[in-house]
C-alpha positions as a Markdown table, in Angstrom:
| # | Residue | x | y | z |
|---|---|---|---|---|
| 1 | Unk | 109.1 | 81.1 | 101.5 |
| 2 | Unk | 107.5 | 83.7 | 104.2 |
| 3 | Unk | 109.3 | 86.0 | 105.7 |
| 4 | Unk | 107.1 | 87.5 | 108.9 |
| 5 | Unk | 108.0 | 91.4 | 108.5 |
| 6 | Unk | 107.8 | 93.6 | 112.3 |
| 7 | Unk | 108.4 | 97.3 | 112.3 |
| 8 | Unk | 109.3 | 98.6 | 115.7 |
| 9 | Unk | 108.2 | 101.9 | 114.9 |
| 10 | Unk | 104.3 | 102.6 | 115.6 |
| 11 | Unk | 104.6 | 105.4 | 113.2 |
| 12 | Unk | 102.3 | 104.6 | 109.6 |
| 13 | Unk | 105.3 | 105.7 | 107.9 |
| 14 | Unk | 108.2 | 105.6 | 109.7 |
| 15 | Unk | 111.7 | 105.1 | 107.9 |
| 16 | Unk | 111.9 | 101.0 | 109.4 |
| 17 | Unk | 107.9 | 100.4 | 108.0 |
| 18 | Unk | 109.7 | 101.4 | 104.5 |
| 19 | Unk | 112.8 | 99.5 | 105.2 |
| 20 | Unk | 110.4 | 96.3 | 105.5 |
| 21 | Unk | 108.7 | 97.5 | 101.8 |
| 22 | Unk | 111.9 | 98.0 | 100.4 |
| 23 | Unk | 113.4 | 94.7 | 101.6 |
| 24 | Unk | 110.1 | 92.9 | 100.0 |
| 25 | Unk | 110.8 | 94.4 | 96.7 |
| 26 | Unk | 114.1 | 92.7 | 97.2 |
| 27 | Unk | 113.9 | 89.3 | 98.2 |
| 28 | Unk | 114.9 | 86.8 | 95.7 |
| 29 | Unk | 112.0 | 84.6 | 93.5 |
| 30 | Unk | 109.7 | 83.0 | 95.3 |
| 31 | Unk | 110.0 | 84.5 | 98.7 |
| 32 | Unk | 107.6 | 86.7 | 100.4 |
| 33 | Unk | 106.6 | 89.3 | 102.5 |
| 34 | Unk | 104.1 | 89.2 | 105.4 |
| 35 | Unk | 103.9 | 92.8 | 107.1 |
| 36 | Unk | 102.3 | 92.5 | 110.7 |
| 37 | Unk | 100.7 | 95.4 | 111.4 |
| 38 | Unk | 99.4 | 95.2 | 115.0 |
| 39 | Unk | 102.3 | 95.8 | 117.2 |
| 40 | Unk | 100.4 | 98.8 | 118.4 |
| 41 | Unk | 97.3 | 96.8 | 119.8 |
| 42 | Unk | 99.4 | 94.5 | 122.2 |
| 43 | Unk | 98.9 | 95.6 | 125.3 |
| 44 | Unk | 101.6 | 95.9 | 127.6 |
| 45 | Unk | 102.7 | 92.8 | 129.2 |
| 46 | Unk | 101.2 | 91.9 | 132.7 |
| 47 | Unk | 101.9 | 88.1 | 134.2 |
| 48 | Unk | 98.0 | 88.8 | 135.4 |
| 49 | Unk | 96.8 | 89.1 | 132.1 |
| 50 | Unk | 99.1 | 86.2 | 130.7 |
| 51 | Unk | 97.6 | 84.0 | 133.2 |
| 52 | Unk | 93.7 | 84.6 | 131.9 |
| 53 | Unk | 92.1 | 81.8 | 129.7 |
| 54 | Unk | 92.1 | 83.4 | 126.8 |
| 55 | Unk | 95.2 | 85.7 | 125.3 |
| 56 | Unk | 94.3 | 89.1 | 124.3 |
| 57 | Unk | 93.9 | 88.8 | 120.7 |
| 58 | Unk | 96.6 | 91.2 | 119.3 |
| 59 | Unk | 99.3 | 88.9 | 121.1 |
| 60 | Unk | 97.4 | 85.4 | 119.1 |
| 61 | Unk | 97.5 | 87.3 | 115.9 |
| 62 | Unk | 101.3 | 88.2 | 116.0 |
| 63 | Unk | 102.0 | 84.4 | 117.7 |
| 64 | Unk | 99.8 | 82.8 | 115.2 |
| 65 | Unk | 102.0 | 85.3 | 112.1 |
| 66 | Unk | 105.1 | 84.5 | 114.1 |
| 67 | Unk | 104.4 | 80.7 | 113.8 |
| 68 | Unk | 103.1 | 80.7 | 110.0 |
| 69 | Unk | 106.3 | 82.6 | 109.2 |
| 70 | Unk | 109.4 | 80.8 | 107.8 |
| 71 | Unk | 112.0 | 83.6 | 109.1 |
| 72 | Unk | 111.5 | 86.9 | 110.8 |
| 73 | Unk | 112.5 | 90.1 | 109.8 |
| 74 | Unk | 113.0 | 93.3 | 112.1 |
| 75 | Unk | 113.2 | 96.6 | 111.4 |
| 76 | Unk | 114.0 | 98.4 | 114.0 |
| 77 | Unk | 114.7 | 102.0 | 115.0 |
| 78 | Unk | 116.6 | 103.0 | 118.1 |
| 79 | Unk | 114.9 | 104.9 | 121.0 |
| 80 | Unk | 117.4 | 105.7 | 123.8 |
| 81 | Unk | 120.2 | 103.4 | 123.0 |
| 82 | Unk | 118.2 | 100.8 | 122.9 |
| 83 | Unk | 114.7 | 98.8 | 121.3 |
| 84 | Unk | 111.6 | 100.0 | 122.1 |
| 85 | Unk | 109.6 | 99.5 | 124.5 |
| 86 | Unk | 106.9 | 98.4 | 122.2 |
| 87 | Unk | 108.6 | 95.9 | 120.4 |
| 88 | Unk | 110.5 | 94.7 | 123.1 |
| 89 | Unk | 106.6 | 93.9 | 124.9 |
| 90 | Unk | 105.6 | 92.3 | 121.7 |
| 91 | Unk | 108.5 | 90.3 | 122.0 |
| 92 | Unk | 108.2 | 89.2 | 126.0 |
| 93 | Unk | 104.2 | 88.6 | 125.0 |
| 94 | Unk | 104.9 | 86.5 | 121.9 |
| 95 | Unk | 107.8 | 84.2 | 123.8 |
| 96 | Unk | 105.4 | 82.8 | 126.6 |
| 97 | Unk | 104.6 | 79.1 | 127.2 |
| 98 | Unk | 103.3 | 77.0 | 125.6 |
| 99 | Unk | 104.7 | 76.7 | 122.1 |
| 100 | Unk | 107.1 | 80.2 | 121.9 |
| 101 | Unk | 106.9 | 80.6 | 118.5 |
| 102 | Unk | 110.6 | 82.1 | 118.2 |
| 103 | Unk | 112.3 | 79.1 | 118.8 |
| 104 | Unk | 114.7 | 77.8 | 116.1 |
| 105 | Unk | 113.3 | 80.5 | 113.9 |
| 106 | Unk | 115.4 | 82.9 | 111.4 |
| 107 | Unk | 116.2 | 85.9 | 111.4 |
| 108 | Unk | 117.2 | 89.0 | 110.4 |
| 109 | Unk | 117.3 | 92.7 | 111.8 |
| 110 | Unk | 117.5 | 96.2 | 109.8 |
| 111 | Unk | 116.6 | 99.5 | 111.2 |
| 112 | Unk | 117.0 | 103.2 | 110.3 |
| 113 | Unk | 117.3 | 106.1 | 112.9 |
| 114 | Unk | 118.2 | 109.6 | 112.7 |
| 115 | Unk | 121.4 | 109.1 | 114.2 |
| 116 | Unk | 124.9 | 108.7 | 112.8 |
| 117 | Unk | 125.0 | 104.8 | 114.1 |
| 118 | Unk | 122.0 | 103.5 | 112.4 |
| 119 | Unk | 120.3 | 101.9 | 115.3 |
| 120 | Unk | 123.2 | 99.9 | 116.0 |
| 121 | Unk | 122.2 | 99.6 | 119.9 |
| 122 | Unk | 119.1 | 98.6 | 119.4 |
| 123 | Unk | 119.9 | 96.1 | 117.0 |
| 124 | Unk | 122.8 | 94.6 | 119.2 |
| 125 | Unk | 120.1 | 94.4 | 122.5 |
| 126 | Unk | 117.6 | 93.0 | 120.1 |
| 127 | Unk | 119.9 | 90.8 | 118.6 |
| 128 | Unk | 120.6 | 89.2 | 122.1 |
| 129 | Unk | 116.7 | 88.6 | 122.9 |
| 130 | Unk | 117.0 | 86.4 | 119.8 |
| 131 | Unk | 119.5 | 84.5 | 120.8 |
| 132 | Unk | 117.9 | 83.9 | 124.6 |
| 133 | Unk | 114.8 | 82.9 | 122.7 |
| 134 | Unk | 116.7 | 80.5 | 120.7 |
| 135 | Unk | 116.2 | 82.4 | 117.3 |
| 136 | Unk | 118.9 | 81.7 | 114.8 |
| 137 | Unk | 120.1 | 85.6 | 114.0 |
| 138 | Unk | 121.8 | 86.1 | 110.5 |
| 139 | Unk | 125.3 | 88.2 | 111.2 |
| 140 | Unk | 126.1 | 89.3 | 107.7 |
| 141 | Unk | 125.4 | 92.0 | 106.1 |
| 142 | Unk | 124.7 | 94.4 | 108.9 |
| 143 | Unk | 122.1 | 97.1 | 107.3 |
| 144 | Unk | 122.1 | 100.2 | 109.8 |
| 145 | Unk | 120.8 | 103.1 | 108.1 |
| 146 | Unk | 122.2 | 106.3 | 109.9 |
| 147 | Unk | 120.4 | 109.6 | 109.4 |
| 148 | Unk | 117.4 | 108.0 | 107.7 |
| 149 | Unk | 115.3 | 111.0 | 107.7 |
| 150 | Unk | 117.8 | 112.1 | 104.5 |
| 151 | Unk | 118.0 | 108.5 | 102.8 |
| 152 | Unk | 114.5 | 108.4 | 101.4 |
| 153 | Unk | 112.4 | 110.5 | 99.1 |
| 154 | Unk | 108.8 | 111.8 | 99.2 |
| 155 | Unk | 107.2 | 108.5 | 97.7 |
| 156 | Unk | 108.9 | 107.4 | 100.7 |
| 157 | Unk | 111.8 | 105.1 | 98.4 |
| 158 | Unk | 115.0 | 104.4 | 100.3 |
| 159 | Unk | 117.8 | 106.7 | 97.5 |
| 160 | Unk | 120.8 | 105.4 | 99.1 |
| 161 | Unk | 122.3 | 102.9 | 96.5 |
| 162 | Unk | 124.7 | 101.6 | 98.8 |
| 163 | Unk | 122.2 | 100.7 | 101.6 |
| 164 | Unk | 120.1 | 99.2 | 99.0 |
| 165 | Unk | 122.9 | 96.8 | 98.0 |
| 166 | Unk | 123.0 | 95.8 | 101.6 |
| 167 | Unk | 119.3 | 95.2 | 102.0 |
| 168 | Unk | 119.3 | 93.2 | 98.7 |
| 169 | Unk | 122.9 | 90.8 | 100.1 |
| 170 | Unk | 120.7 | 90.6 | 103.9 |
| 171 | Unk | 117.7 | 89.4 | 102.0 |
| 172 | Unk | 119.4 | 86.9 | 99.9 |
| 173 | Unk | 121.4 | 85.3 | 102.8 |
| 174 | Unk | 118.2 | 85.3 | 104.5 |
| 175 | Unk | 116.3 | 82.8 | 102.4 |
| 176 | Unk | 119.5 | 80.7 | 101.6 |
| 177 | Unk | 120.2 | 80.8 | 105.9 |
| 178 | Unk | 116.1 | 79.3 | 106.2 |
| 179 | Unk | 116.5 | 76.5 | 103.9 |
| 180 | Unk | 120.1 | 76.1 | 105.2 |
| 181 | Unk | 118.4 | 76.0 | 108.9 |
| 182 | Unk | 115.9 | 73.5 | 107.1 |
| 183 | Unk | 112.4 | 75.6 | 107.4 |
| 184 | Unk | 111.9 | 75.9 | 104.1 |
């Protein structure tokens, strides 16, 4: 099973790209991890540029890893109460006609923020893209990592057990939730 991997954070090493290598390391047997790592090249949307013959090629390369992906998996963080802007344009480019990749797709969504609520508004506004795009959201368990610049050490290793156990529960529903959905 693949499970398409998309940090919302730009940042090399920010605390959701480490959420997404943590979750990989616990996936049950026989799933797997595809980290897309382009989010920063999309450029931001523009109907112009979505009506030229050819799609800018950042936008094919995450459609192309959104369509050879089983489920999707989110990390995001939360930037004024809400998703950021450059996932949320990754989002609006990937969903365009013809063939929007999201639909009837998995999913999941972590994230880690320095706050006390553990990206919790970003993760309910992203949550209800996935639904518009007709994504089928897993609801249980909710991992919101609050204050996440103190839940990981220098190797950057989440050390919060508890949040760990969650990650390890989300990642197990998630593959059973594909094959239930029947993409796997």
């Amino acid at each position: 099973m693949r499970i398409l991997g998309i940090s919302g954070s730009l940042r090399r090493d920010s605390h959701n790209r480490r959420l997404l290598l943590e979750a990989a390391e616990l996936f049950p047997a026989g799933t797997e991890l595809e980290l897309f790592g382009g989010l920063k090249a999309v450029p931001p949307y523009d109907e112009d540029d979505d009506r030229d013959e050819e799609t800018h090629p950042a936008v094919t390369e995450l459609r192309d890893a959104i369509t050879r992906a089983d489920a999707v998996l989110i990390a995001t963080p939360e930037h004024n109460s809400s998703v950021p802007g450059q996932l949320k344009n990754a989002i609006d480019w990937a969903s365009r006609p013809p063939d929007q990749p999201f639909a009837g797709k998995p999913c999941a969504i972590i994230g880690a923020a320095a706050g006390m609520a553990g990206s919790a508004r970003a993760q309910y506004d992203l949550r209800r893209s996935c639904v518009f795009l007709d994504m089928h959201p897993l609801n249980k368990p909710e991992v919101l990592i609050g204050q996440a610049q103190n839940k990981f050490d220098a190797d950057g290793h989440l050390t919060d057990e508890a949040a760990q156990g969650f990650i390890r529960d989300l990642m197990t529903n998630l593959a059973s939730w594909t094959r239930q959905i029947g993409r796997k």
